[in-house]
C-alpha positions as CSV (number, residue, x, y, z in Angstrom):
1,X,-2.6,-18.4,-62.1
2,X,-4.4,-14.8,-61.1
3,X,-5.6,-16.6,-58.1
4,X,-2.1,-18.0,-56.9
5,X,-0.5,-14.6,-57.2
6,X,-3.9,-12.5,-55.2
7,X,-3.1,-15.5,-52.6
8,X,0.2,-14.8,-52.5
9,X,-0.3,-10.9,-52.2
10,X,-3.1,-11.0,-49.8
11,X,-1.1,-13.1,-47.8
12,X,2.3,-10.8,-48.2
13,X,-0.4,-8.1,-47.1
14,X,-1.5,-9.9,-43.9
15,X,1.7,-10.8,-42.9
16,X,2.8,-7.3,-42.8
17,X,-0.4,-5.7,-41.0
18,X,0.4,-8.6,-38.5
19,X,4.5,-7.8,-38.2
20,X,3.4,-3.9,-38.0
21,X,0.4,-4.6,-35.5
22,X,3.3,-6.6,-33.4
23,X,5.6,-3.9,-33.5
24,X,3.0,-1.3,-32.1
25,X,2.4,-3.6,-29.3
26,X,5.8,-3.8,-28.6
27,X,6.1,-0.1,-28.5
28,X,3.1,0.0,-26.3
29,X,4.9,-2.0,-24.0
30,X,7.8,-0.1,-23.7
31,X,6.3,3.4,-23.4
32,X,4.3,1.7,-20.6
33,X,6.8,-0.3,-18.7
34,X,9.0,2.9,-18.8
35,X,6.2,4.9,-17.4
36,X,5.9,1.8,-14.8
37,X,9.6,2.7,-13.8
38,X,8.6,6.1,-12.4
39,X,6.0,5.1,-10.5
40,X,6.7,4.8,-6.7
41,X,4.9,2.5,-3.9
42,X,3.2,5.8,-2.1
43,X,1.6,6.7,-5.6
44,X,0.2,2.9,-5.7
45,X,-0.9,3.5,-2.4
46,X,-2.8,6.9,-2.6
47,X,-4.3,5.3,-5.2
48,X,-5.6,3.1,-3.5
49,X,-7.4,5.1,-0.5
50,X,-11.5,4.0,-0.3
51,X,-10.9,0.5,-1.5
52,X,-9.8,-3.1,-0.1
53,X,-6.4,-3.7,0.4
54,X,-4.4,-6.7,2.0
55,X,-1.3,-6.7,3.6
56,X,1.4,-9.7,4.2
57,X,3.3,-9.0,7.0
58,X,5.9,-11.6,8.2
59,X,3.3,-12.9,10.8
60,X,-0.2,-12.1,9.6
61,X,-2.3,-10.6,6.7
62,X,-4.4,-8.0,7.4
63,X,-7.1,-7.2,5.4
64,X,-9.3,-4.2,5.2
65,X,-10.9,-1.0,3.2
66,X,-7.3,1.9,3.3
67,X,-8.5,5.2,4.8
68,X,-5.7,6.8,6.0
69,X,-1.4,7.5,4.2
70,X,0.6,9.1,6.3
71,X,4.6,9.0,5.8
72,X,5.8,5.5,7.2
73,X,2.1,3.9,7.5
74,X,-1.0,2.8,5.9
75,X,-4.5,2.9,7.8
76,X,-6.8,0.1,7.1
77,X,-10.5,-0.4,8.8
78,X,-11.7,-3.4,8.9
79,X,-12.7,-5.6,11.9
80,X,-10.5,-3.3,13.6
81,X,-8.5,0.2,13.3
82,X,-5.0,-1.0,11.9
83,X,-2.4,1.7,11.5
84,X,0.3,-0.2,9.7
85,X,4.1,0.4,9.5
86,X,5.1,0.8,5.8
87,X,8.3,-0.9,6.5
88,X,6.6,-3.9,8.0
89,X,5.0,-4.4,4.6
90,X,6.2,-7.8,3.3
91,X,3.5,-7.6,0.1
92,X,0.3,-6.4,-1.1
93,X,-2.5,-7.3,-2.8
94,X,-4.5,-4.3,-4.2
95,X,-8.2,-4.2,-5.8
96,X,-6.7,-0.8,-7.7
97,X,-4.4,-0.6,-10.5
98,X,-4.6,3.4,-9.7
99,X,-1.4,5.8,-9.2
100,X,-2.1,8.9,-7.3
101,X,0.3,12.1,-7.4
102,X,-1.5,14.6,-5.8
103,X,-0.2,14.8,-1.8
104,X,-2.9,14.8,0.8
105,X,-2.4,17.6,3.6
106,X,-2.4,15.1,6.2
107,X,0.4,12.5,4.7
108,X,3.1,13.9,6.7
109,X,1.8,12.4,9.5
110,X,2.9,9.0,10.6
111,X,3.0,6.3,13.4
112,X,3.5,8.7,16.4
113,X,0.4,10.9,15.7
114,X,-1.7,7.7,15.4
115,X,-0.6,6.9,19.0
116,X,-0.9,10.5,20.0
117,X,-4.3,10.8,19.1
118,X,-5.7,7.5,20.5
119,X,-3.7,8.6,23.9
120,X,-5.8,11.7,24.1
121,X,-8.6,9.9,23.3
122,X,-7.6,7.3,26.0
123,X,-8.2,4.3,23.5
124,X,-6.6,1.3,24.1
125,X,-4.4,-0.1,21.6
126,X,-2.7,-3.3,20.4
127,X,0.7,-3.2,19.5
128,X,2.9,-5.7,17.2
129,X,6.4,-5.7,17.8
130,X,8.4,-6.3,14.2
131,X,10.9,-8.9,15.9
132,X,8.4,-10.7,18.0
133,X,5.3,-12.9,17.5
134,X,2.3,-11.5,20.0
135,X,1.3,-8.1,20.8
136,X,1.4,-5.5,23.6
137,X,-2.0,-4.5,24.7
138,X,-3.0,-1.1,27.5
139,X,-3.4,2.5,27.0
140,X,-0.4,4.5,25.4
141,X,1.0,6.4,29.1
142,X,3.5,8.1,26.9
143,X,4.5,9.0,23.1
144,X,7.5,10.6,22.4
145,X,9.2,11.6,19.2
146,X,10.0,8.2,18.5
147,X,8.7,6.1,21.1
148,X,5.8,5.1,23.0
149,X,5.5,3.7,26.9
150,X,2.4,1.1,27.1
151,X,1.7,-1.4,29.9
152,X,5.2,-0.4,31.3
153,X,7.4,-0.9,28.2
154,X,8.9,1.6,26.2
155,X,8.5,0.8,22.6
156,X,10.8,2.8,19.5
157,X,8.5,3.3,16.2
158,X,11.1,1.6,14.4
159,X,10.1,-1.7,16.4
160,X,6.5,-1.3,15.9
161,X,5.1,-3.3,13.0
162,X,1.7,-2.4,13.4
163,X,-0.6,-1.2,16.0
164,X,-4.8,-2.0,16.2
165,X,-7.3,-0.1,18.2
166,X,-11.4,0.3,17.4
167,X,-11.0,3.9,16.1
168,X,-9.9,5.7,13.3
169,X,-7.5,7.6,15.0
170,X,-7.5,10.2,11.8
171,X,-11.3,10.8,11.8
Protein backbone atom coordinates (compact mmCIF):
# COMPACT_ATOMS: atom_id res chain seq x y z
CA UNK A 1 0.00 0.00 0.00
CA UNK A 2 3.22 2.45 0.88
CA UNK A 3 4.14 1.98 -2.69
CA UNK A 4 0.68 3.00 -4.27
CA UNK A 5 0.48 6.17 -2.19
CA UNK A 6 4.81 7.27 -3.06
CA UNK A 7 3.35 6.50 -6.79
CA UNK A 8 0.67 8.58 -6.38
CA UNK A 9 2.69 11.51 -4.61
CA UNK A 10 5.64 11.35 -6.94
CA UNK A 11 3.33 11.51 -9.61
CA UNK A 12 1.16 14.54 -7.91
CA UNK A 13 4.82 16.02 -7.63
CA UNK A 14 5.70 15.60 -11.34
CA UNK A 15 2.70 16.83 -12.57
CA UNK A 16 3.06 20.01 -10.78
CA UNK A 17 6.93 20.69 -11.70
CA UNK A 18 5.48 20.03 -15.28
CA UNK A 19 2.22 22.55 -15.00
CA UNK A 20 4.81 25.19 -13.21
CA UNK A 21 7.66 24.54 -15.86
CA UNK A 22 4.61 25.24 -18.58
CA UNK A 23 3.62 28.23 -17.03
CA UNK A 24 7.23 29.74 -17.05
CA UNK A 25 7.40 29.03 -20.61
CA UNK A 26 4.32 30.68 -21.18
CA UNK A 27 5.56 33.73 -19.40
CA UNK A 28 8.76 33.52 -21.38
CA UNK A 29 6.75 33.85 -24.32
CA UNK A 30 4.90 36.76 -23.38
CA UNK A 31 7.67 38.92 -21.96
CA UNK A 32 9.36 38.06 -25.40
CA UNK A 33 6.70 38.47 -27.95
CA UNK A 34 5.90 41.88 -26.14
CA UNK A 35 9.52 42.83 -26.40
CA UNK A 36 9.04 41.57 -30.26
CA UNK A 37 6.27 44.35 -30.52
CA UNK A 38 8.79 47.17 -30.01
CA UNK A 39 11.04 46.18 -32.24
CA UNK A 40 10.98 48.05 -35.63
CA UNK A 41 12.24 46.85 -39.34
CA UNK A 42 15.42 49.45 -39.25
CA UNK A 43 16.51 47.81 -35.84
CA UNK A 44 16.27 44.19 -37.76
CA UNK A 45 18.10 45.72 -40.34
CA UNK A 46 21.12 47.44 -38.61
CA UNK A 47 21.36 44.36 -37.18
CA UNK A 48 21.96 42.88 -39.79
CA UNK A 49 24.97 45.06 -41.45
CA UNK A 50 28.24 42.56 -42.44
CA UNK A 51 26.08 39.58 -43.05
CA UNK A 52 23.99 37.93 -46.11
CA UNK A 53 20.73 39.18 -46.63
CA UNK A 54 18.08 38.47 -49.53
CA UNK A 55 15.61 40.60 -50.74
CA UNK A 56 12.05 39.75 -52.64
CA UNK A 57 11.08 42.41 -54.57
CA UNK A 58 8.01 42.12 -56.81
CA UNK A 59 10.29 41.18 -59.87
CA UNK A 60 13.54 39.73 -58.58
CA UNK A 61 15.48 38.63 -55.45
CA UNK A 62 18.53 40.02 -54.76
CA UNK A 63 20.93 38.49 -52.77
CA UNK A 64 24.01 39.85 -51.18
CA UNK A 65 26.34 40.62 -47.91
CA UNK A 66 24.29 44.50 -46.36
CA UNK A 67 26.92 47.20 -46.08
CA UNK A 68 25.25 50.19 -46.12
CA UNK A 69 21.38 51.71 -44.08
CA UNK A 70 20.57 54.77 -45.01
CA UNK A 71 16.81 56.22 -44.42
CA UNK A 72 14.64 54.78 -47.36
CA UNK A 73 17.36 52.08 -48.57
CA UNK A 74 19.48 49.12 -47.89
CA UNK A 75 23.01 48.54 -49.65
CA UNK A 76 23.80 45.07 -50.54
CA UNK A 77 27.31 43.88 -52.43
CA UNK A 78 27.19 41.08 -54.06
CA UNK A 79 27.80 40.39 -57.77
CA UNK A 80 26.99 43.93 -58.00
CA UNK A 81 26.51 47.35 -55.91
CA UNK A 82 22.65 47.23 -55.15
CA UNK A 83 21.31 50.26 -53.30
CA UNK A 84 17.85 49.17 -52.59
CA UNK A 85 14.62 51.15 -51.95
CA UNK A 86 13.18 50.11 -48.57
CA UNK A 87 9.70 50.58 -49.92
CA UNK A 88 10.36 48.25 -52.77
CA UNK A 89 10.95 45.62 -50.16
CA UNK A 90 8.32 42.81 -50.66
CA UNK A 91 10.26 40.33 -47.98
CA UNK A 92 13.36 39.31 -46.39
CA UNK A 93 15.24 36.61 -45.57
CA UNK A 94 17.97 37.33 -42.98
CA UNK A 95 20.99 35.07 -41.65
CA UNK A 96 20.67 37.44 -38.26
CA UNK A 97 18.14 37.25 -35.62
CA UNK A 98 20.04 40.61 -34.29
CA UNK A 99 18.26 44.11 -33.42
CA UNK A 100 20.42 47.05 -33.50
CA UNK A 101 19.44 50.51 -31.64
CA UNK A 102 22.42 52.43 -31.89
CA UNK A 103 22.06 55.07 -35.18
CA UNK A 104 24.94 55.13 -37.53
CA UNK A 105 26.17 58.79 -38.52
CA UNK A 106 25.63 58.07 -42.06
CA UNK A 107 21.80 56.57 -41.90
CA UNK A 108 20.30 59.73 -42.79
CA UNK A 109 21.39 59.37 -46.02
CA UNK A 110 19.23 57.79 -48.68
CA UNK A 111 18.62 57.09 -52.43
CA UNK A 112 19.66 60.56 -53.72
CA UNK A 113 23.24 60.54 -52.15
CA UNK A 114 23.81 57.04 -53.64
CA UNK A 115 23.14 58.58 -57.05
CA UNK A 116 24.96 61.70 -56.17
CA UNK A 117 27.98 60.05 -55.44
CA UNK A 118 28.25 57.52 -58.36
CA UNK A 119 27.53 60.88 -60.65
CA UNK A 120 30.62 62.44 -59.26
CA UNK A 121 32.36 59.48 -59.64
CA UNK A 122 30.91 59.17 -63.24
CA UNK A 123 29.76 55.44 -62.58
CA UNK A 124 27.29 54.06 -64.61
CA UNK A 125 24.32 52.83 -63.06
CA UNK A 126 21.25 50.56 -63.52
CA UNK A 127 18.06 51.64 -62.62
CA UNK A 128 14.71 49.58 -61.77
CA UNK A 129 11.60 51.39 -62.10
CA UNK A 130 8.92 50.14 -59.20
CA UNK A 131 5.95 50.04 -61.89
CA UNK A 132 7.86 48.54 -64.75
CA UNK A 133 9.76 45.22 -65.57
CA UNK A 134 13.43 46.20 -67.11
CA UNK A 135 15.78 48.75 -66.18
CA UNK A 136 17.28 52.11 -67.27
CA UNK A 137 20.92 51.96 -67.87
CA UNK A 138 23.68 55.36 -68.57
CA UNK A 139 25.42 57.79 -66.29
CA UNK A 140 23.22 59.87 -63.79
CA UNK A 141 23.36 63.60 -65.99
CA UNK A 142 21.38 65.06 -63.13
CA UNK A 143 20.18 64.36 -59.34
CA UNK A 144 17.89 66.57 -57.83
CA UNK A 145 16.13 66.52 -54.45
CA UNK A 146 13.96 63.94 -55.57
CA UNK A 147 14.87 63.00 -58.91
CA UNK A 148 17.37 61.87 -61.17
CA UNK A 149 17.82 62.47 -65.26
CA UNK A 150 19.61 59.32 -66.87
CA UNK A 151 19.78 58.34 -70.62
CA UNK A 152 17.28 61.33 -71.10
CA UNK A 153 14.57 60.40 -68.63
CA UNK A 154 13.84 62.03 -65.51
CA UNK A 155 13.19 59.56 -62.86
CA UNK A 156 11.31 60.59 -59.08
CA UNK A 157 13.01 58.45 -56.12
CA UNK A 158 9.63 57.41 -55.31
CA UNK A 159 9.58 55.40 -58.76
CA UNK A 160 12.94 53.88 -58.26
CA UNK A 161 12.81 50.36 -56.80
CA UNK A 162 16.40 49.78 -56.85
CA UNK A 163 19.40 50.94 -58.65
CA UNK A 164 22.89 48.69 -59.37
CA UNK A 165 26.27 49.95 -60.18
CA UNK A 166 29.97 48.14 -59.55
CA UNK A 167 30.80 50.39 -56.56
CA UNK A 168 30.00 50.94 -53.17
CA UNK A 169 28.90 54.29 -53.64
CA UNK A 170 29.35 54.77 -49.53
CA UNK A 171 32.98 53.57 -49.40
Amino acid sequence: MDDRIDALLADIEAADSAAQAHARRGEFGDEVAGQASERTLRERLRGSLGSTVQVMMSDRDITGIACFLGRDIIVLAGVEVSAIAIAAVRGLRLTTRVHRFEVGGLERLGMGSALRRWSAAHEEVSIDNVDRSGSIRGRCALVGADYVEIAGRIIPFTAISAVHARTNPFE
